[in-house]
PDB file of N, CA, C, O and CB in Angstrom:
ATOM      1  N   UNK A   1      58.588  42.838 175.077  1.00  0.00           N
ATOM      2  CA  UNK A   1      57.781  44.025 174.966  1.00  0.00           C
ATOM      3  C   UNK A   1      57.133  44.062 173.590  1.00  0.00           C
ATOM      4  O   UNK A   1      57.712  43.804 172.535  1.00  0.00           O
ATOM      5  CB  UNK A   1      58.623  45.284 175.215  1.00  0.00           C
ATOM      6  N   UNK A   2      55.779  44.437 173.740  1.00  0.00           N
ATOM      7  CA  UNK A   2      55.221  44.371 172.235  1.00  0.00           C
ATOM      8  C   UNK A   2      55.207  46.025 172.378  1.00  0.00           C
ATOM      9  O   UNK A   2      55.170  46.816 173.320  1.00  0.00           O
ATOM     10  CB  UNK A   2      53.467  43.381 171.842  1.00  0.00           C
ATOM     11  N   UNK A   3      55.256  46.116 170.948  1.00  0.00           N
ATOM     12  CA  UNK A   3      55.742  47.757 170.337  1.00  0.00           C
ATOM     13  C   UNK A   3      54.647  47.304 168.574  1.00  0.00           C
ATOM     14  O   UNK A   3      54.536  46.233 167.978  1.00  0.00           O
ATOM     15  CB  UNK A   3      58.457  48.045 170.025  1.00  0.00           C
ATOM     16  N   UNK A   4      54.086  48.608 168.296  1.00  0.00           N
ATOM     17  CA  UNK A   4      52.995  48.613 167.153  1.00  0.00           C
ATOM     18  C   UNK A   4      53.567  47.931 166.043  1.00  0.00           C
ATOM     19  O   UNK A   4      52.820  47.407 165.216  1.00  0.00           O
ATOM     20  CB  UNK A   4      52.522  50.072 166.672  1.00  0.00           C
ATOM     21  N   UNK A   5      55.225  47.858 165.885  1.00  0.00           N
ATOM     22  CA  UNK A   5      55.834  47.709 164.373  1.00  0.00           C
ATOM     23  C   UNK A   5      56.533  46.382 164.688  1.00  0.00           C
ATOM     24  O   UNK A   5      56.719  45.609 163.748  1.00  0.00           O
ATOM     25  CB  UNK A   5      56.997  49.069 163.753  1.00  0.00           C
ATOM     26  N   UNK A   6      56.928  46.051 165.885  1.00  0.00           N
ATOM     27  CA  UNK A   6      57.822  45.062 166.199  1.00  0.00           C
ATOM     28  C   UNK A   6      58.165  44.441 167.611  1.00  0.00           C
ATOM     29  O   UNK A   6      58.263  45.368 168.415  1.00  0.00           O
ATOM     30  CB  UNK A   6      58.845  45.509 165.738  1.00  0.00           C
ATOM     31  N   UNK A   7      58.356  43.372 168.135  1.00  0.00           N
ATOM     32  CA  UNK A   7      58.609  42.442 168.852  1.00  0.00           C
ATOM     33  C   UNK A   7      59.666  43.180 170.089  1.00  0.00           C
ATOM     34  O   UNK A   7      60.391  43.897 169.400  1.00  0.00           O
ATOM     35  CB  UNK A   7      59.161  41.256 167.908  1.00  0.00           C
ATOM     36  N   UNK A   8      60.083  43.348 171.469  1.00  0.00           N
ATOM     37  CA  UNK A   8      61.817  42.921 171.732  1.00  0.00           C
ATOM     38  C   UNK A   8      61.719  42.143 172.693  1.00  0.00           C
ATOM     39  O   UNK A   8      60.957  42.343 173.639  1.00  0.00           O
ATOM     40  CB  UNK A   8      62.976  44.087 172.173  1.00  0.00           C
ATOM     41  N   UNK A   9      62.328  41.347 172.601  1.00  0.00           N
ATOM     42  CA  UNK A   9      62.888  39.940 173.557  1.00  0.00           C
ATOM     43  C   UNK A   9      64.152  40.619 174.246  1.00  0.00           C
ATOM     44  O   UNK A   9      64.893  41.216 173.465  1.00  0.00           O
ATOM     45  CB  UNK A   9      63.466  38.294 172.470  1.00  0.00           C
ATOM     46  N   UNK A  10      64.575  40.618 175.837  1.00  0.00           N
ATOM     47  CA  UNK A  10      65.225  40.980 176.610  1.00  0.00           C
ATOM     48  C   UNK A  10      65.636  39.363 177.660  1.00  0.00           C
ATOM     49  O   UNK A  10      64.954  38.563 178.301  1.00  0.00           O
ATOM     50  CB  UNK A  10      64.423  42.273 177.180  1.00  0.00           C
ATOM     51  N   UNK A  11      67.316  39.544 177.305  1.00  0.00           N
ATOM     52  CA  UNK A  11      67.473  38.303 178.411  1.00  0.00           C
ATOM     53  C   UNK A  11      68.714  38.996 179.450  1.00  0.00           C
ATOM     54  O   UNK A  11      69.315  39.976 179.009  1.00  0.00           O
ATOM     55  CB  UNK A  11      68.089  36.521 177.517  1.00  0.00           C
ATOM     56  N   UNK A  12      69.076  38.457 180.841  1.00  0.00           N
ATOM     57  CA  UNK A  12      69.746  38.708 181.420  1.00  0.00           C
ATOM     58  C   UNK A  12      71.148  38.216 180.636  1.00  0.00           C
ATOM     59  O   UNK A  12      71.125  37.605 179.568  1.00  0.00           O
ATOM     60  CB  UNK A  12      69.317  38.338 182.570  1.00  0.00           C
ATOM     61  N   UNK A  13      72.639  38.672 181.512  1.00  0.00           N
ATOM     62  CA  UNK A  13      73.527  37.548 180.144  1.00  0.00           C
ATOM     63  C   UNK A  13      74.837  37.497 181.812  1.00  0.00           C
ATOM     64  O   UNK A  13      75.656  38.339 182.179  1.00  0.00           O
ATOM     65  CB  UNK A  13      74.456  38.846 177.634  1.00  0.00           C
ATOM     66  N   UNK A  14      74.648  36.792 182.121  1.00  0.00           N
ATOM     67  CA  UNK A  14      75.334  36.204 183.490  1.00  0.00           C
ATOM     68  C   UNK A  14      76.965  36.517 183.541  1.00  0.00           C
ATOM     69  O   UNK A  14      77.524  36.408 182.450  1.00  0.00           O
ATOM     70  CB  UNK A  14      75.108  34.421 183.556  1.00  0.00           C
ATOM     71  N   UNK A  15      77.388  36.707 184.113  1.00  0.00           N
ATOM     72  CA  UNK A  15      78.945  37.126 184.504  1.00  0.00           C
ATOM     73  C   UNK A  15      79.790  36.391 185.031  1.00  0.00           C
ATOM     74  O   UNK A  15      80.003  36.780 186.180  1.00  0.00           O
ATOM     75  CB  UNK A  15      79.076  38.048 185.314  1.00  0.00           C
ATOM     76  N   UNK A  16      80.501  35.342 184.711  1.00  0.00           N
ATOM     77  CA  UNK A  16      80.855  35.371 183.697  1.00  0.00           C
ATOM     78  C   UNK A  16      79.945  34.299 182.614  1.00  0.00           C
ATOM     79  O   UNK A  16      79.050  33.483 182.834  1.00  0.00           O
ATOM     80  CB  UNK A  16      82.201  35.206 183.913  1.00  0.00           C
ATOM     81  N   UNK A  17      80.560  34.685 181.520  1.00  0.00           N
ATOM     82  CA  UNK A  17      79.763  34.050 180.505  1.00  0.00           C
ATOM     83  C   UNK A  17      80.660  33.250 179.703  1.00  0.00           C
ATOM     84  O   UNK A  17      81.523  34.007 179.258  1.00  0.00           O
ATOM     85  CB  UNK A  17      79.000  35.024 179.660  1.00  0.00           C
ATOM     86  N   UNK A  18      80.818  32.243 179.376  1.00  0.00           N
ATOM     87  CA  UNK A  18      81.757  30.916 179.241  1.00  0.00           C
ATOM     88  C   UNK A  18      81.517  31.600 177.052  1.00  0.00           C
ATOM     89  O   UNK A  18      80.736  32.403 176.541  1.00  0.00           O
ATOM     90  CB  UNK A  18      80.674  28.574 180.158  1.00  0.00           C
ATOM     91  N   UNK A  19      82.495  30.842 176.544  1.00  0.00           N
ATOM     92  CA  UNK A  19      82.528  31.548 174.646  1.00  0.00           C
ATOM     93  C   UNK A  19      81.585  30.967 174.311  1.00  0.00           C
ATOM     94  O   UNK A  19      80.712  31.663 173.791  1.00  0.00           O
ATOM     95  CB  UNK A  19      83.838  31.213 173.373  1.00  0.00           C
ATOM     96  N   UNK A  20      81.343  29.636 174.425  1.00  0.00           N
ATOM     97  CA  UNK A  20      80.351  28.803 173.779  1.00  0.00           C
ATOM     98  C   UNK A  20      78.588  29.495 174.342  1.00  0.00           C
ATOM     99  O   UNK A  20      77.518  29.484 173.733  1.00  0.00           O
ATOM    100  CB  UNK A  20      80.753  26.967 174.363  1.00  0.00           C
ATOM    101  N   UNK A  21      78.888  29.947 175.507  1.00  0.00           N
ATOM    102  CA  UNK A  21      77.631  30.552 175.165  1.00  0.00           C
ATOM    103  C   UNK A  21      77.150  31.887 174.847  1.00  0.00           C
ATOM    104  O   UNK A  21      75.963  32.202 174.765  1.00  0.00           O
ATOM    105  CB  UNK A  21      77.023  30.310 175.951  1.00  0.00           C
ATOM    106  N   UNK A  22      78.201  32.686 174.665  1.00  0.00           N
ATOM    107  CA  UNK A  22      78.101  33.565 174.047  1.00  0.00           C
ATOM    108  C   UNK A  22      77.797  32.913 172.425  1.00  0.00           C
ATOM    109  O   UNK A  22      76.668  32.902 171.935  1.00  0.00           O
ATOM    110  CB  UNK A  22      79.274  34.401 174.379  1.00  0.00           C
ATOM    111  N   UNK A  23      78.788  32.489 171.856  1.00  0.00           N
ATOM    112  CA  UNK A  23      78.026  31.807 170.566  1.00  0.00           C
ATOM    113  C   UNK A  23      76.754  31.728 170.531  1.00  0.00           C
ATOM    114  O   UNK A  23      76.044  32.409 169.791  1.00  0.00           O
ATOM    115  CB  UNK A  23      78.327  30.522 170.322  1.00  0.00           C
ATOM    116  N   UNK A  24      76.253  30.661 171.547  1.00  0.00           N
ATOM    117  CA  UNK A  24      74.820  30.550 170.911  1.00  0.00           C
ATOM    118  C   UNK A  24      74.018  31.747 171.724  1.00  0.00           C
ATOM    119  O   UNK A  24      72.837  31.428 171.859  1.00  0.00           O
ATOM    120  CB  UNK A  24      74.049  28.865 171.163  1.00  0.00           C
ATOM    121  N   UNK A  25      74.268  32.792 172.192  1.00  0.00           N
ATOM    122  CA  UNK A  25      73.642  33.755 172.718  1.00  0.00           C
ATOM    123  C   UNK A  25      73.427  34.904 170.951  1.00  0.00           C
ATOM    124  O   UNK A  25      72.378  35.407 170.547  1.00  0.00           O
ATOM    125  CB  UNK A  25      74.746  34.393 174.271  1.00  0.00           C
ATOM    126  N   UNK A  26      74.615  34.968 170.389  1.00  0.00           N
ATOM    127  CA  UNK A  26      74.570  35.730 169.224  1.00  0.00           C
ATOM    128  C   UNK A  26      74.092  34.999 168.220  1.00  0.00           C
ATOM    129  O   UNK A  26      73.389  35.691 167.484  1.00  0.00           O
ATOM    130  CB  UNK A  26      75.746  36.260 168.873  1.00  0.00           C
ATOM    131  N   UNK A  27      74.210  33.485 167.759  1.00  0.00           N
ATOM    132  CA  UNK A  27      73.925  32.998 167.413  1.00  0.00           C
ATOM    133  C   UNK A  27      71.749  33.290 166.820  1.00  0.00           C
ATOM    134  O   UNK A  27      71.170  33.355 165.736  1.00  0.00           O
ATOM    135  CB  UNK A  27      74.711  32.223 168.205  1.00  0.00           C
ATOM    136  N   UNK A  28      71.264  33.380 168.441  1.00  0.00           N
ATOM    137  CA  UNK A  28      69.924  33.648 168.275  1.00  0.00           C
ATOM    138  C   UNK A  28      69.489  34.736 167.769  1.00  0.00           C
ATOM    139  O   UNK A  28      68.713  34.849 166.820  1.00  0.00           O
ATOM    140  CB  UNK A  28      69.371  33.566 169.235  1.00  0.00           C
ATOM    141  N   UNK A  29      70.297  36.094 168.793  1.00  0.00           N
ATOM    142  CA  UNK A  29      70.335  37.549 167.999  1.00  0.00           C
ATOM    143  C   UNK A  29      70.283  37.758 166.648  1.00  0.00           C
ATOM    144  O   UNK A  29      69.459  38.526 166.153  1.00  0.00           O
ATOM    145  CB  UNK A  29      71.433  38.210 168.231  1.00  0.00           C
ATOM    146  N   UNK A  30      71.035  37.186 166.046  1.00  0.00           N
ATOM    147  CA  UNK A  30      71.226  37.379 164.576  1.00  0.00           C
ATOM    148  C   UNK A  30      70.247  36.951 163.960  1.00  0.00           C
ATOM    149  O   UNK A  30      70.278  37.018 162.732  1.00  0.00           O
ATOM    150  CB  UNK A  30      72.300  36.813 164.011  1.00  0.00           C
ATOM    151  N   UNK A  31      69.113  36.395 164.614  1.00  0.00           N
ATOM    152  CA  UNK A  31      67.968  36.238 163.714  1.00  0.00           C
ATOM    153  C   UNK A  31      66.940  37.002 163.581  1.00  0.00           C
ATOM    154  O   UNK A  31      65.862  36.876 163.000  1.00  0.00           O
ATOM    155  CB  UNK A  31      67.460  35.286 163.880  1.00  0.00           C
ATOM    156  N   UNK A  32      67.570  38.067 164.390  1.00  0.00           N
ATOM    157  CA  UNK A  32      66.122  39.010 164.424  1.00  0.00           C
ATOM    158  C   UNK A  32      66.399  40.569 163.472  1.00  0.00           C
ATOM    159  O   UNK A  32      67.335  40.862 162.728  1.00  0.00           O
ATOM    160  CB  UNK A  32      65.704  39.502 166.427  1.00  0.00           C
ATOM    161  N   UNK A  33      65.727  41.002 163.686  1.00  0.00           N
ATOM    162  CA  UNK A  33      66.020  42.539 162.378  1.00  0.00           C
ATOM    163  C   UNK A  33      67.385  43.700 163.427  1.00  0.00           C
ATOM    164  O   UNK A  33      67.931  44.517 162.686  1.00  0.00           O
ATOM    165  CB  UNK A  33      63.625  44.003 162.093  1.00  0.00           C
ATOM    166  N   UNK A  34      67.667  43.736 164.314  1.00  0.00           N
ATOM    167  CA  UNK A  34      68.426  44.095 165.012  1.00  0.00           C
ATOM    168  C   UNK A  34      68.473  43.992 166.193  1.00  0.00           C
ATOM    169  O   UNK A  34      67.378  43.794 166.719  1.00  0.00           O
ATOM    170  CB  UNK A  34      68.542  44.858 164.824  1.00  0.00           C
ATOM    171  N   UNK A  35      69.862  44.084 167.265  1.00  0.00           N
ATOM    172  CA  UNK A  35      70.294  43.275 168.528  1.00  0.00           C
ATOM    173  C   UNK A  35      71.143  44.204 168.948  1.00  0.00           C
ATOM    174  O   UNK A  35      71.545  45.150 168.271  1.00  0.00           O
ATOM    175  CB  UNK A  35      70.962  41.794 168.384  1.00  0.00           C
ATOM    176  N   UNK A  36      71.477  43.920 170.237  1.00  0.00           N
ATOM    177  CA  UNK A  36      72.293  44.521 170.967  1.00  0.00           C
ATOM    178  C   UNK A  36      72.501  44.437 172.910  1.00  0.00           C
ATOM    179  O   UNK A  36      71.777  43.666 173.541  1.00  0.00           O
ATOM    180  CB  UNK A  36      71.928  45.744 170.445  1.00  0.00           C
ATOM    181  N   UNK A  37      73.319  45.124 173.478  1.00  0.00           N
ATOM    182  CA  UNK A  37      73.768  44.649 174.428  1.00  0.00           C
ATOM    183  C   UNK A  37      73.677  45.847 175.333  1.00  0.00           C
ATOM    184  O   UNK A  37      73.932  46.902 174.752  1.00  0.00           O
ATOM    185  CB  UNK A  37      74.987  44.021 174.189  1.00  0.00           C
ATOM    186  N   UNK A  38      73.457  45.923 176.266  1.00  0.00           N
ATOM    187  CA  UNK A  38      73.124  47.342 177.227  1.00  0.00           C
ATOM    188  C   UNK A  38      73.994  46.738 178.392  1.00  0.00           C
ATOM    189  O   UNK A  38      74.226  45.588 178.763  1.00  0.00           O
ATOM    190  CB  UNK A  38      71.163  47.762 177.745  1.00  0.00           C
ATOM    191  N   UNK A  39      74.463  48.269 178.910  1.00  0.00           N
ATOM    192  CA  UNK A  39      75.056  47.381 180.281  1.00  0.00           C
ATOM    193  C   UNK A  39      73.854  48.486 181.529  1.00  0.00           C
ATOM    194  O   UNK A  39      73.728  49.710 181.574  1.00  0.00           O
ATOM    195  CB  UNK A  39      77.571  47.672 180.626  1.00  0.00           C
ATOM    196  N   UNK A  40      73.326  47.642 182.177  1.00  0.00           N
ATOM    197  CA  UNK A  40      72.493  48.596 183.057  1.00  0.00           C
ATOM    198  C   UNK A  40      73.416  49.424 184.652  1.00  0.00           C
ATOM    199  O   UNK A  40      74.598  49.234 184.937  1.00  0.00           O
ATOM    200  CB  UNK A  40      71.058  47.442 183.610  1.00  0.00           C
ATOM    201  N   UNK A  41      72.768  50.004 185.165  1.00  0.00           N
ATOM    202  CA  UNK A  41      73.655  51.207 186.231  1.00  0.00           C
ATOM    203  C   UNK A  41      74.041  50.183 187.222  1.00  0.00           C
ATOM    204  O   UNK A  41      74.981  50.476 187.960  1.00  0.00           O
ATOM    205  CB  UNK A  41      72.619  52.717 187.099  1.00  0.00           C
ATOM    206  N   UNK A  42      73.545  49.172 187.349  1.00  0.00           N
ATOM    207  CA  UNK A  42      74.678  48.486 188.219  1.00  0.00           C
ATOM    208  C   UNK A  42      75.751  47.320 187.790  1.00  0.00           C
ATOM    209  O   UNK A  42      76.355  46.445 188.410  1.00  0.00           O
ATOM    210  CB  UNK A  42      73.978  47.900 189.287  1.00  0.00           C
ATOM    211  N   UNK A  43      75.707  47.607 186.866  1.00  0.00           N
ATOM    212  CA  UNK A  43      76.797  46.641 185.901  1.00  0.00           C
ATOM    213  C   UNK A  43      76.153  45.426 185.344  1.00  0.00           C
ATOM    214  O   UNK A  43      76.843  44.567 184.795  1.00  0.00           O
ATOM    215  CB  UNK A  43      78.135  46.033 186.788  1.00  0.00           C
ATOM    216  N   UNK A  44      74.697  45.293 185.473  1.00  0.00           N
ATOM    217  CA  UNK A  44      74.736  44.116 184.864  1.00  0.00           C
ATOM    218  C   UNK A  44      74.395  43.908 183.168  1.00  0.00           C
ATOM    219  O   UNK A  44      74.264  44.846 182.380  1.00  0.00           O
ATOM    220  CB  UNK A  44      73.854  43.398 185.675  1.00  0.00           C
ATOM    221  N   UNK A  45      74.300  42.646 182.867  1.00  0.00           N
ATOM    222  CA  UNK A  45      74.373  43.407 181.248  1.00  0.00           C
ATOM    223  C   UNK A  45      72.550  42.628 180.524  1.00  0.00           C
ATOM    224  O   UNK A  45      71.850  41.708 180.947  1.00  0.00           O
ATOM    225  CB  UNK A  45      76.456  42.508 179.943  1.00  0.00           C
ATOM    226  N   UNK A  46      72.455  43.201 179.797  1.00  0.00           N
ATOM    227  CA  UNK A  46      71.054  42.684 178.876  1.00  0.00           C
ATOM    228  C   UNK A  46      71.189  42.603 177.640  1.00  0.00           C
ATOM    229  O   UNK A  46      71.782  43.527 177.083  1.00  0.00           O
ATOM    230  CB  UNK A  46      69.856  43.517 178.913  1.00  0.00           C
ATOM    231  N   UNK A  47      70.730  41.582 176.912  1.00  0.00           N
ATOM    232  CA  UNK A  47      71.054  41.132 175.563  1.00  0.00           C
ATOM    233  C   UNK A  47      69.485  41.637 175.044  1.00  0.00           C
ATOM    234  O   UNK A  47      68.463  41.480 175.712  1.00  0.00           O
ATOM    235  CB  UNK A  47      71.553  39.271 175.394  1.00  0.00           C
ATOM    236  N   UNK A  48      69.538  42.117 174.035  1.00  0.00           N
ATOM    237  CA  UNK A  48      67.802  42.505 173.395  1.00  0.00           C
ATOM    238  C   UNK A  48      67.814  42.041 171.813  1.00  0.00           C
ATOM    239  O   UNK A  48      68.711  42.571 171.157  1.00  0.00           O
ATOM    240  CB  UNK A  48      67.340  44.581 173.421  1.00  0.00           C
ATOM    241  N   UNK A  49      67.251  41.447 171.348  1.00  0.00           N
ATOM    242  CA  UNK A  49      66.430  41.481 170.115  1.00  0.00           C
ATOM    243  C   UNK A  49      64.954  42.099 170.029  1.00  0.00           C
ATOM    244  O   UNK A  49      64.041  42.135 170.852  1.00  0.00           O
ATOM    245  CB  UNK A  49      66.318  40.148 169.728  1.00  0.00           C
ATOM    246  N   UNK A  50      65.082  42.618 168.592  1.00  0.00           N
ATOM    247  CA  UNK A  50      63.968  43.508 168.080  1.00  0.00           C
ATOM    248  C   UNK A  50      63.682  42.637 166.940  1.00  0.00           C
ATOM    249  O   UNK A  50      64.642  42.336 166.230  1.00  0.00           O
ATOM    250  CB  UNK A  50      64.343  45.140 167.692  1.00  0.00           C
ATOM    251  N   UNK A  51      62.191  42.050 166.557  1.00  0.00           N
ATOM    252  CA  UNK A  51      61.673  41.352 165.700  1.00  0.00           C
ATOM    253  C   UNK A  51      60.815  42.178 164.932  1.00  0.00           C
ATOM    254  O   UNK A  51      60.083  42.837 165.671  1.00  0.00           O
ATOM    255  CB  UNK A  51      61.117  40.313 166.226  1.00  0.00           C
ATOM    256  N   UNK A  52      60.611  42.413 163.594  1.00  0.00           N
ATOM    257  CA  UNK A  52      59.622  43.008 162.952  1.00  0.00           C
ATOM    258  C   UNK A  52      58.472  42.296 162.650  1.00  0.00           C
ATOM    259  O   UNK A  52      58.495  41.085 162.434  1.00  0.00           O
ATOM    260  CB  UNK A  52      60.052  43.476 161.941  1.00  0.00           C
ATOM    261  N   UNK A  53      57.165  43.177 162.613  1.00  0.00           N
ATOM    262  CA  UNK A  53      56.348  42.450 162.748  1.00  0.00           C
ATOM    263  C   UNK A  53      55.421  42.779 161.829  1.00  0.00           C
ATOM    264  O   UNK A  53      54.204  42.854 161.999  1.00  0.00           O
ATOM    265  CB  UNK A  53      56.022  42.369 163.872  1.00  0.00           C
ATOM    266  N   UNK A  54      56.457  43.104 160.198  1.00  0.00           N
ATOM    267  CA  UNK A  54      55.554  43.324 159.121  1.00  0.00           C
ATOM    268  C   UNK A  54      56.856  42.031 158.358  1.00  0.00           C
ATOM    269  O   UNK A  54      58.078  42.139 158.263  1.00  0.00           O
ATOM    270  CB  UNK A  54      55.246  45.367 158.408  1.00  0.00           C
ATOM    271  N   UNK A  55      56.076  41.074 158.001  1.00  0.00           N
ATOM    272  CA  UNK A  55      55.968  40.109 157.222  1.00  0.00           C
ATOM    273  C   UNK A  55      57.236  40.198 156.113  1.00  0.00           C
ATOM    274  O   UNK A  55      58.168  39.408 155.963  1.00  0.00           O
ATOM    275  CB  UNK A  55      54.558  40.157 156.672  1.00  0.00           C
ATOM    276  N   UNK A  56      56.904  41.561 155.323  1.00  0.00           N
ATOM    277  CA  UNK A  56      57.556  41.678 154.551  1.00  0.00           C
ATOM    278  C   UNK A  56      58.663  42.775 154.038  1.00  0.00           C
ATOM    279  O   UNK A  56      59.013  43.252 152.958  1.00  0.00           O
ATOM    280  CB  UNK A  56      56.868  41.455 154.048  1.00  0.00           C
ATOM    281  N   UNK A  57      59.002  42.900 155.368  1.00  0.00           N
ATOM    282  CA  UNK A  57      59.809  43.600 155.614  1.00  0.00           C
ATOM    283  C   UNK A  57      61.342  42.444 155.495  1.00  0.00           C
ATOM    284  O   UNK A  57      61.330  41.217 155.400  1.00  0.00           O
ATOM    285  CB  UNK A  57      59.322  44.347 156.988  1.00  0.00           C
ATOM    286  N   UNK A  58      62.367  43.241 155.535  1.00  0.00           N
ATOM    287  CA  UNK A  58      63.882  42.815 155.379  1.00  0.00           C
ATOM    288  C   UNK A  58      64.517  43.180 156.649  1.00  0.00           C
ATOM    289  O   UNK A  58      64.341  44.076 157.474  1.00  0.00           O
ATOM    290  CB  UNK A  58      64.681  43.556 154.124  1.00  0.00           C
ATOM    291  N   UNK A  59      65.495  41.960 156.502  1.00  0.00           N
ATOM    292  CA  UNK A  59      66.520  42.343 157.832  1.00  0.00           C
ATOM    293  C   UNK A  59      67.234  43.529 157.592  1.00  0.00           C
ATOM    294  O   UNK A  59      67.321  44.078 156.494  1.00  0.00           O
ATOM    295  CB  UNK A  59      67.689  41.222 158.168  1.00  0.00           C
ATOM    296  N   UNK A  60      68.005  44.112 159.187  1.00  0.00           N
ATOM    297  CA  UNK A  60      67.990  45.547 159.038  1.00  0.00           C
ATOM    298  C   UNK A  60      67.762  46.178 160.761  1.00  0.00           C
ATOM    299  O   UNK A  60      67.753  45.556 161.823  1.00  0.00           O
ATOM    300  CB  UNK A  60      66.609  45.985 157.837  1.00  0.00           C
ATOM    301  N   UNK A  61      67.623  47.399 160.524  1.00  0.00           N
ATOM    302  CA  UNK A  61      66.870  48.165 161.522  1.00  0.00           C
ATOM    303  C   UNK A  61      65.900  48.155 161.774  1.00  0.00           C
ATOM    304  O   UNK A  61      65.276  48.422 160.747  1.00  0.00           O
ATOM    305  CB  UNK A  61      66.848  49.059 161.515  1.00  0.00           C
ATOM    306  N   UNK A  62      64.778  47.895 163.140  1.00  0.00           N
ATOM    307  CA  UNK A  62      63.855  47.812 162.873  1.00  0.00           C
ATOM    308  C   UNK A  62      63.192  49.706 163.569  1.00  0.00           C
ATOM    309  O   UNK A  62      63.382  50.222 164.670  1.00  0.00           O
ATOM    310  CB  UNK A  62      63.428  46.262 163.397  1.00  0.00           C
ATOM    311  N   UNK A  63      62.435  50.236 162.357  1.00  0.00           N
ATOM    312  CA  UNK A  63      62.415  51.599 162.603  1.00  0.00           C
ATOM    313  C   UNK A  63      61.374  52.471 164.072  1.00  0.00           C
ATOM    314  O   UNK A  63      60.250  52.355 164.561  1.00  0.00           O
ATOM    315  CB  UNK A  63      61.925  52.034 161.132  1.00  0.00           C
ATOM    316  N   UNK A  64      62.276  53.091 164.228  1.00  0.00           N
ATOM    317  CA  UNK A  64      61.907  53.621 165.226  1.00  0.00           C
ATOM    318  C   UNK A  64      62.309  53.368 166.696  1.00  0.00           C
ATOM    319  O   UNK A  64      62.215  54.254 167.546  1.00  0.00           O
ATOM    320  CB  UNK A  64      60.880  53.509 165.067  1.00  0.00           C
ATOM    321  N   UNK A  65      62.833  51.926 167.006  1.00  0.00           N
ATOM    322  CA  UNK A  65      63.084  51.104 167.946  1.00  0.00           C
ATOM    323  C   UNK A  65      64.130  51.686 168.319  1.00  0.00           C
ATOM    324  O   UNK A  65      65.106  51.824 167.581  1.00  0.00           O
ATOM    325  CB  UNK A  65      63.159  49.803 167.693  1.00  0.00           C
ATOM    326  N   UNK A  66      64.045  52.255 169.941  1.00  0.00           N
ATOM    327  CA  UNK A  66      64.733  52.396 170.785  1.00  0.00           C
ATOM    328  C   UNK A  66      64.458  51.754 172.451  1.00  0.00           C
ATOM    329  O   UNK A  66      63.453  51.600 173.144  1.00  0.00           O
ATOM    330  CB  UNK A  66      64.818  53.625 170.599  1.00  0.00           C
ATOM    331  N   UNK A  67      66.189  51.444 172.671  1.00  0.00           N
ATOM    332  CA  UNK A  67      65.959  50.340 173.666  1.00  0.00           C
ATOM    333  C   UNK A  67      66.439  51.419 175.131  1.00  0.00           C
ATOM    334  O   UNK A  67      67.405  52.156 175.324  1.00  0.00           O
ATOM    335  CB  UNK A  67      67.137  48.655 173.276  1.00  0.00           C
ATOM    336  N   UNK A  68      65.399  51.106 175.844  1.00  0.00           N
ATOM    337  CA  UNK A  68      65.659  51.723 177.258  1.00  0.00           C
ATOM    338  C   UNK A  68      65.376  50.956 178.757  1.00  0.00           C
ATOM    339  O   UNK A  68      64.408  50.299 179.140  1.00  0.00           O
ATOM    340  CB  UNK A  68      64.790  52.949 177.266  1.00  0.00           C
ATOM    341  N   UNK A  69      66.490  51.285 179.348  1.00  0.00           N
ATOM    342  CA  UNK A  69      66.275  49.771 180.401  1.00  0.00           C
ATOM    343  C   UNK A  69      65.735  51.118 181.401  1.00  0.00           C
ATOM    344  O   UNK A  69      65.328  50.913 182.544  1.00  0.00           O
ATOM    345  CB  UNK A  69      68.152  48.389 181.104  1.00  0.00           C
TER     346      UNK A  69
END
């Protein structure tokens, strides 16, 4: 989803989910200005990163960003 200030990338995250890929599932998250995990109304779950999309900005919150499935 493009948003005026920043990026979010949304992936499905499969059930079960083996450690190693959870690793590299957080692994990617952590590169973005903030992440997180939703579980939607029928149980399934969504992994989101939020990317900022001012240059010079710092990792962090990215403001204003709220995630709604």
């Amino acid at each position: 989803m493009d948003h005026d200030s920043h990026m979010c990338v949304e992936t499905e995250v499969s059930d079960p989910v083996s450690a190693e890929s959870w690793q590299e599932l957080l692994a990617v998250l952590e590169t973005g200005d903030s992440f997180g995990l939703a579980v939607t109304a029928n149980g399934g779950r969504i992994a989101w990163v939020a990317i900022s999309k001012n240059a010079s900005g710092t990792a962090g919150a990215v403001p204003g960003h709220t995630h709604q499935l």
